[in-house]
C-alpha positions in Angstrom: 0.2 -9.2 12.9 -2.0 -10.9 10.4 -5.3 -12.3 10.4 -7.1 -15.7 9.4 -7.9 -15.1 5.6 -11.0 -17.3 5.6 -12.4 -16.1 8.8 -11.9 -12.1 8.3 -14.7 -9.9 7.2 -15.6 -9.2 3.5 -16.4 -5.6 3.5 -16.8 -2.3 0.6 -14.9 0.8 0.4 -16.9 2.8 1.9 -17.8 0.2 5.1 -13.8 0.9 5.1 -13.6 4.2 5.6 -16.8 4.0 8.5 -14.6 1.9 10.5 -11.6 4.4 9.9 -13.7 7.3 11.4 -15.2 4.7 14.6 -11.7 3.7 15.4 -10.8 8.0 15.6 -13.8 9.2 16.9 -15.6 6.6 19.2 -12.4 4.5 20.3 -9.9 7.3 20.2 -7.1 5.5 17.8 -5.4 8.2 16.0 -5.2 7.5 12.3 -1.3 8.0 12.8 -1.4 4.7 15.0 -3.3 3.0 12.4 -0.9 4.2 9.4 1.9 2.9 11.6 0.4 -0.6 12.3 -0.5 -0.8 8.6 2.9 0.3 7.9 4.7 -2.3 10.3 2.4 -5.1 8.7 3.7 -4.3 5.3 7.6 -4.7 6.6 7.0 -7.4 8.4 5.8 -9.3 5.5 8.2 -7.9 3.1 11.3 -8.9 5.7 10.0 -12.8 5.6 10.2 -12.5 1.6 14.2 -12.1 2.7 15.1 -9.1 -0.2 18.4 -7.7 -0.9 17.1 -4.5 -2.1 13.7 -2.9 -1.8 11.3 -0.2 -3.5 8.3 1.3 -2.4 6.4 3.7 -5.4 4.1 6.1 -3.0 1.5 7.3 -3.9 -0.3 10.9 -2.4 -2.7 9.4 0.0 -2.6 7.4 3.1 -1.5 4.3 1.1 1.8 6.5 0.3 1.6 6.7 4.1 1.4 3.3 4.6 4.2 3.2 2.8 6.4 5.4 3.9 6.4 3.8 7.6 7.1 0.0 5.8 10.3 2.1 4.3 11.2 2.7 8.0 10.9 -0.4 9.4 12.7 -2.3 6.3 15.5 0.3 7.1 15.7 -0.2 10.5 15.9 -4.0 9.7 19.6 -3.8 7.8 17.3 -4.1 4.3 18.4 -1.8 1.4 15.3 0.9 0.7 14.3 3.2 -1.7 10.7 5.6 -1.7 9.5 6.6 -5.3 7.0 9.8 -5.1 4.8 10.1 -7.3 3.5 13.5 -6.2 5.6 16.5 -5.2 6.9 16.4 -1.9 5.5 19.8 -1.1 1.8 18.3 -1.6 2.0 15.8 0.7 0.0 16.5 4.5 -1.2 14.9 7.5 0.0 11.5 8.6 1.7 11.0 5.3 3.6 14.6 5.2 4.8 13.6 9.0 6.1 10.0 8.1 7.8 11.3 5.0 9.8 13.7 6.9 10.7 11.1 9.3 12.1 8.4 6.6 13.8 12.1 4.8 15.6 12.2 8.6 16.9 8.9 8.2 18.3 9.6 5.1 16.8 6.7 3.6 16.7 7.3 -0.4 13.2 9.0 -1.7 13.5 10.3 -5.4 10.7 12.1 -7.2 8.8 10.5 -10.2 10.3 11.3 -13.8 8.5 11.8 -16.6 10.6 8.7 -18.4 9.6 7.0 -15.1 12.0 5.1 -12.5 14.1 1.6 -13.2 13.6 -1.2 -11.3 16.6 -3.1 -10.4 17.1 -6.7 -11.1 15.8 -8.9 -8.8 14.2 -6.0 -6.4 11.5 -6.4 -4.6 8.6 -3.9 -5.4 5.9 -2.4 -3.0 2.9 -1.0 -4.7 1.4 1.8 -2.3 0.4 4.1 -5.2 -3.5 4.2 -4.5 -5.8 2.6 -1.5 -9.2 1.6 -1.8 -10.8 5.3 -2.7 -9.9 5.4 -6.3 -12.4 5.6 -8.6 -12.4 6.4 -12.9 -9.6 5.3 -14.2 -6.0 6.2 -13.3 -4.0 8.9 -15.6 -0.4 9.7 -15.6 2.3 9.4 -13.4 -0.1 6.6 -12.0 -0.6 4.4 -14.8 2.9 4.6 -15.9 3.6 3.4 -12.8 2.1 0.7 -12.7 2.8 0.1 -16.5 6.8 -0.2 -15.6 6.1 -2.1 -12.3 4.6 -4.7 -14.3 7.0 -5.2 -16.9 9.8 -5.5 -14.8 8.5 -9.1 -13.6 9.5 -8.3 -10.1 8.3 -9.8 -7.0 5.4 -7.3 -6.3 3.5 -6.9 -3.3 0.3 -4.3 -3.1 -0.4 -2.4 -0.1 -4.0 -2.8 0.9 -5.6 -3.4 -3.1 -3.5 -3.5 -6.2 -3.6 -0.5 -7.4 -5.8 0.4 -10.2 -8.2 -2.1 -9.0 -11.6 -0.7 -8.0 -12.5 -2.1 -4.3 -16.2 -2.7 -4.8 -16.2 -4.3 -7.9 -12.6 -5.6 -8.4 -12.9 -4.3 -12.1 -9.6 -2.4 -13.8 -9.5 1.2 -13.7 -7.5 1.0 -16.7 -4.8 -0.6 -15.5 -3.9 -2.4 -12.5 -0.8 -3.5 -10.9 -0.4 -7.3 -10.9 0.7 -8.3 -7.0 1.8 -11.7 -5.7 1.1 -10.7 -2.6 -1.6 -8.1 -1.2 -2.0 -7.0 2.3 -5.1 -5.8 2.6 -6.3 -3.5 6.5 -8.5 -5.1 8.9 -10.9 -6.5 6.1 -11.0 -8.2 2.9 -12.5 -6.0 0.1 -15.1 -7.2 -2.0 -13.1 -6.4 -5.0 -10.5 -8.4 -4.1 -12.1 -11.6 -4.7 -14.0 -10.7 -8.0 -13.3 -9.7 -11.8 -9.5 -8.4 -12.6 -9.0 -8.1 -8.5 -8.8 -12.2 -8.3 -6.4 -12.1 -10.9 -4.5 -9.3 -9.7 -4.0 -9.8 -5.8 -2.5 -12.8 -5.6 -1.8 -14.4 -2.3 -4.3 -12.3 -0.1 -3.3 -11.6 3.5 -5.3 -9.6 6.5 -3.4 -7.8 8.2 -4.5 -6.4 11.7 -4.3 -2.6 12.7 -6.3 -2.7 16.0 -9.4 -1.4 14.3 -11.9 -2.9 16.9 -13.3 -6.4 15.7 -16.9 -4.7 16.9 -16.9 -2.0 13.8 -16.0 -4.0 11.1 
């Protein structure tokens, strides 16, 4: 479910993660139910953009997550889908390791990142969940090749909660960022999404509600 753009909260990173740990710890959401709401935002969004074909570059953190459950629910939806890890399979834990044996169960396609990097297809449409709203300094390899080839493949690109390579405070590049036509950003609009390189780089911006409590944001 999405929210009102112009009437959602503008918030930092670390306001962000507050309201993470409320939603756990005073209102008893598990972050698992938040990765999966996040995760069903991102399909749903994806499946009105109509694709043939679909991939999603993860990255090692709860956007990767996020990620993994959108590859799910594309799958589930007759839509061609393909995971790119960029971190070893074996590193992954918590919420993330959990929905990426799920998607591994339903033998939907997850390759590991090469050091030549991975080929977009013609015409398919990319999700960016390669790094959330925590990244700071700016972004080495695997990452910035990443982004680097998701770029120049002139693909439909859509960001999962900031572009990545975008700082979320001050919406400056960490080096590089991704360049989304669509990002959908959790519970909140982040202040670097409206400023500097983020403007630029977000695209159409949409709110996208995972039951976080209006209250703590």
């Amino acid at each position: 479910m999405r929210k009102n753009t112009e009437r959602s909260k503008i918030i930092s990173s670390e306001k962000m993660r507050s309201a993470d740990r409320a939603a756990a710890e005073k209102y008893l959401i598990p972050s698992i139910v938040l990765m999966e709401n996040a995760g069903r935002c991102v399909a749903e969004e994806v499946l009105k953009l109509h694709p043939k074909s679909v991939v999603i570059f993860c990255g090692g953190g709860n956007n990767g997550g996020d990620g993994f459950v959108a590859a799910r629910h594309i799958f589930n939806n007759g839509v061609n889908v393909r995971v790119v890890l960029l971190k070893k399979a074996g590193e992954y834990s918590g919420d993330a390791l959990l929905n990426l044996k799920i998607i591994k169960k339903l033998k939907i396609s997850v390759a590991d990142w090469k050091p030549g990097g991975i080929k977009i297809c013609r015409n398919e449409l990319v999700v960016d969940a390669l790094l959330g709203t925590g990244t700071k300094g700016d972004i080495r390899y695997p990452y910035k090749q990443a982004v680097e080839i998701i770029n120049s493949s002139k693909n439909k690109v859509l960001s999962v909660d900031i572009p990545s390579g975008i700082d979320a405070d001050t919406g400056f590049k960490l080096g590089a960022a991704v360049q989304a036509d669509i990002t959908i950003t959790m519970a909140a609009v982040k202040k670097g999404l409206l400023k500097n390189n983020g403007k630029k780089c977000s695209g159409k911006i949409i709110v996208a509600d995972i039951s976080i409590p209006e209250k703590i944001l």
